[in-house]
N, C-alpha and C positions, 0 to 999 in steps of 0.2 A: 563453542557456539559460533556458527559463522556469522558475519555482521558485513553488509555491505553498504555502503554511503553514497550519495550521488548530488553534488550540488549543482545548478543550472537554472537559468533563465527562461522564462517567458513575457508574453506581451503583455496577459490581462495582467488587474491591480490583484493584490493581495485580497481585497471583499466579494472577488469575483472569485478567485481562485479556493480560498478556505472551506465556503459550503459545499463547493464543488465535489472536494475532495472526502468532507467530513460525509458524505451519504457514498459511502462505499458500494452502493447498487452500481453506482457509475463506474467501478472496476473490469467490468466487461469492456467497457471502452479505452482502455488507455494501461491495464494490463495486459501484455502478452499471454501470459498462465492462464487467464481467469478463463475460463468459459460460461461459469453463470456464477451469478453474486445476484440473491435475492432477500430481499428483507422478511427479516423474524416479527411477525406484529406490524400494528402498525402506529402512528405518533409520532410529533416531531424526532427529530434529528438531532440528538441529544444525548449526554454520557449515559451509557445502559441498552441502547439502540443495538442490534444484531441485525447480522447479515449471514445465511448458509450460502458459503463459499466454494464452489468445484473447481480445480485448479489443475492443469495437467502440468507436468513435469518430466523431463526424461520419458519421456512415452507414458507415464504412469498418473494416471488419476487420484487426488487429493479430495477431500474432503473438510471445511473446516468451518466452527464457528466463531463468525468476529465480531468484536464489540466495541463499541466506540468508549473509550475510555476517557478521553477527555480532547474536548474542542474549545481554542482559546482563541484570541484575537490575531494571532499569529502560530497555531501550533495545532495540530488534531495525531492524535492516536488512536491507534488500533490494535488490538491484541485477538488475533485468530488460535484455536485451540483445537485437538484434535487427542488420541490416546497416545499419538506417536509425538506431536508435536506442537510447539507454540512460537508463532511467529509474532512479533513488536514491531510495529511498523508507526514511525515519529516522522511526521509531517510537518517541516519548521517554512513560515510562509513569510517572508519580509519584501516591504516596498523596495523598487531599484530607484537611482535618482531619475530614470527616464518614463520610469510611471508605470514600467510592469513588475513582475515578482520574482524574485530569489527564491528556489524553494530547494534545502534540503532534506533529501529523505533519507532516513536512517532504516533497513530492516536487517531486526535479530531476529534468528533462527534458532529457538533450541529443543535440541530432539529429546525424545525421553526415552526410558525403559532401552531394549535393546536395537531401538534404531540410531541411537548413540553412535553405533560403529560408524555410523554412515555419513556423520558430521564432516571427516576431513572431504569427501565424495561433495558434499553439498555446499564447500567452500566453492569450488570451481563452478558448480554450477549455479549457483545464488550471484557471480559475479556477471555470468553473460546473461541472465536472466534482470540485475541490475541496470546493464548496459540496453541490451533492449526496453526494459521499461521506461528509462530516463529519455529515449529517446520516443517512444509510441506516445506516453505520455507528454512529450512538450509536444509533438504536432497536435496532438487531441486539444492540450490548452491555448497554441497561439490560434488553431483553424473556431476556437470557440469567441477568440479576442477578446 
């Protein structure tokens, strides 16, 4: 199961940054992959909440449904699912002493049935896909302040 991590800074506080992130519509913005992240239903933004996810990768188009699994005072998850695959994406959000946020994000990958083979393949690229993110994403949170 590939698992990529990225810790790094930004400006806004941690109360700015946590809703932010916990309404994954906003994935269009600050994901590379995403091309559209729409919400399933509608009601607050709260563990059970979905989002149908299109993600392109290596030239290939994804499809996935995410759920928000749990939103804490400092932490949001998300768990996207598909026949091939399920990605965990943990979203850990702590205050800096200069009053913007720390935010580590953790995402697992794991493929199922026989896309399995493709795991070690999606190690490398779940890494510059990481690297781009961490980066798309903190311009998207400091340009939001």
């Amino acid at each position: 199961m590939p698992t990529v991590v990225r810790t790094f800074t930004v400006t806004p506080p941690p109360e700015r940054v946590l809703p932010y992130l916990a309404d994954f519509a906003h994935a269009e913005e600050w994901d590379p992959g995403t091309e559209s992240c729409t919400r399933i239903g509608a009601g607050p933004v709260e563990p059970g909440a979905q989002w149908h996810n299109v993600s392109k990768i290596m030239g290939m188009s994804t499809e996935l449904t995410y759920t928000l699994r749990e939103v804490t005072s400092d932490r949001v998850v998300l768990v996207g699912e598909n026949d091939s695959a399920e990605s965990t994406d943990t979203i850990v959000v702590v205050p800096t002493p200069e009053g913007g946020s720390e935010i580590t994000y953790t995402a697992d990958l794991e493929m199922k049935g026989a896309a399995k083979l493709a795991a070690p393949a999606m190690k490398l690229v779940f890494e510059k896909l990481g690297n781009d993110t961490e980066e798309q994403l903190s311009q998207v949170l400091n340009a939001r302040g």
